[in-house]
C-alpha positions as CSV (number, residue, x, y, z in Angstrom):
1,X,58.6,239.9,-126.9
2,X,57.4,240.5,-123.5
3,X,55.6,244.2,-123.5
4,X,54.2,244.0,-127.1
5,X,54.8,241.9,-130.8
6,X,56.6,242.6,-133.5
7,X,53.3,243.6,-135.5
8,X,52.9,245.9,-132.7
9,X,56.4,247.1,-132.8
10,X,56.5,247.3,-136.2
11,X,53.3,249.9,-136.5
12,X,54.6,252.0,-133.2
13,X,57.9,252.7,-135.4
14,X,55.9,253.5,-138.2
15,X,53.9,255.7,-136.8
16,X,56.7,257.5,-135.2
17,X,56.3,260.2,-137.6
18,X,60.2,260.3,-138.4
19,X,61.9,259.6,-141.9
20,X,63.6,257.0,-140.5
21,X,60.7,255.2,-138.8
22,X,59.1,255.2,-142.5
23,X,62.3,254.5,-144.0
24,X,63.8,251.6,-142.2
25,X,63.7,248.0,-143.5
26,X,61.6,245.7,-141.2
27,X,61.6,242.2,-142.0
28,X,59.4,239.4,-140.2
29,X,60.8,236.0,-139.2
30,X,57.9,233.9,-138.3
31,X,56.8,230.5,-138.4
32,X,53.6,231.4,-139.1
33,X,53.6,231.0,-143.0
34,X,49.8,231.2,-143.6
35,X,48.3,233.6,-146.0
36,X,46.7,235.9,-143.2
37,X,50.1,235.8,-141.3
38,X,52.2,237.5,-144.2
39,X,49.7,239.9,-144.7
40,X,49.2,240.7,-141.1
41,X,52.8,241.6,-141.2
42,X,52.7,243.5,-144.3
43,X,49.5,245.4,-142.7
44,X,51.7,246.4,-139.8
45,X,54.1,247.8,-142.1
46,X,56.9,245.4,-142.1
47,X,59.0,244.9,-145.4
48,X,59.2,241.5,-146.1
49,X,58.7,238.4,-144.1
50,X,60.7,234.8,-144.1
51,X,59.7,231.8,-142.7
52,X,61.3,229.8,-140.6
53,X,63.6,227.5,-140.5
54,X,65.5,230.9,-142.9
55,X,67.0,230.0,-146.3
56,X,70.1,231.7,-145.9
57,X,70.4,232.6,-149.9
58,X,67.0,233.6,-149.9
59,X,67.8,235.9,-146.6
60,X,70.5,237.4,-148.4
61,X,68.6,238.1,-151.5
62,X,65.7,239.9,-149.5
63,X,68.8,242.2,-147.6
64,X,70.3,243.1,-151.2
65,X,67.2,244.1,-152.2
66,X,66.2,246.1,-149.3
67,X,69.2,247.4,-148.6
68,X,69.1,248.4,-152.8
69,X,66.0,250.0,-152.4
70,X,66.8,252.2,-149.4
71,X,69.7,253.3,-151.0
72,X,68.3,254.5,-154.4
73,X,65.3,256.1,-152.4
């Protein structure tokens, strides 16, 4: 992204003091897969991350389950 990351991104919406900032499913797609990189993202506040190239099925999964959770919340 040209003015800031998604990590960056991620922790301004967070921080936005609003239900829905804390609320909303954020999900990292990255081709950075190492250890330090998911965690990073989790840090930030994101929901889940995929690596790329994305499994579809596992995409699809990760939404139920997010979308799941939000709901019951």
């Amino acid at each position: 992204m040209p003015v800031m990351d998604g990590l960056e991104a991620t922790r301004r919406i967070r921080a936005l003091g609003r239900a829905d900032g804390r609320g909303v499913p954020i999900v990292a797609m990255s081709a950075a897969v190492l250890n330090e990189d998911v965690r990073s993202c989790h840090e930030a506040g994101m929901s889940a991350h995929l690596a790329k190239p994305v499994d579809l099925a596992r995409m699809y999964r990760l939404t139920d389950r997010l979308m799941r959770r939000k709901r019951d919340a």
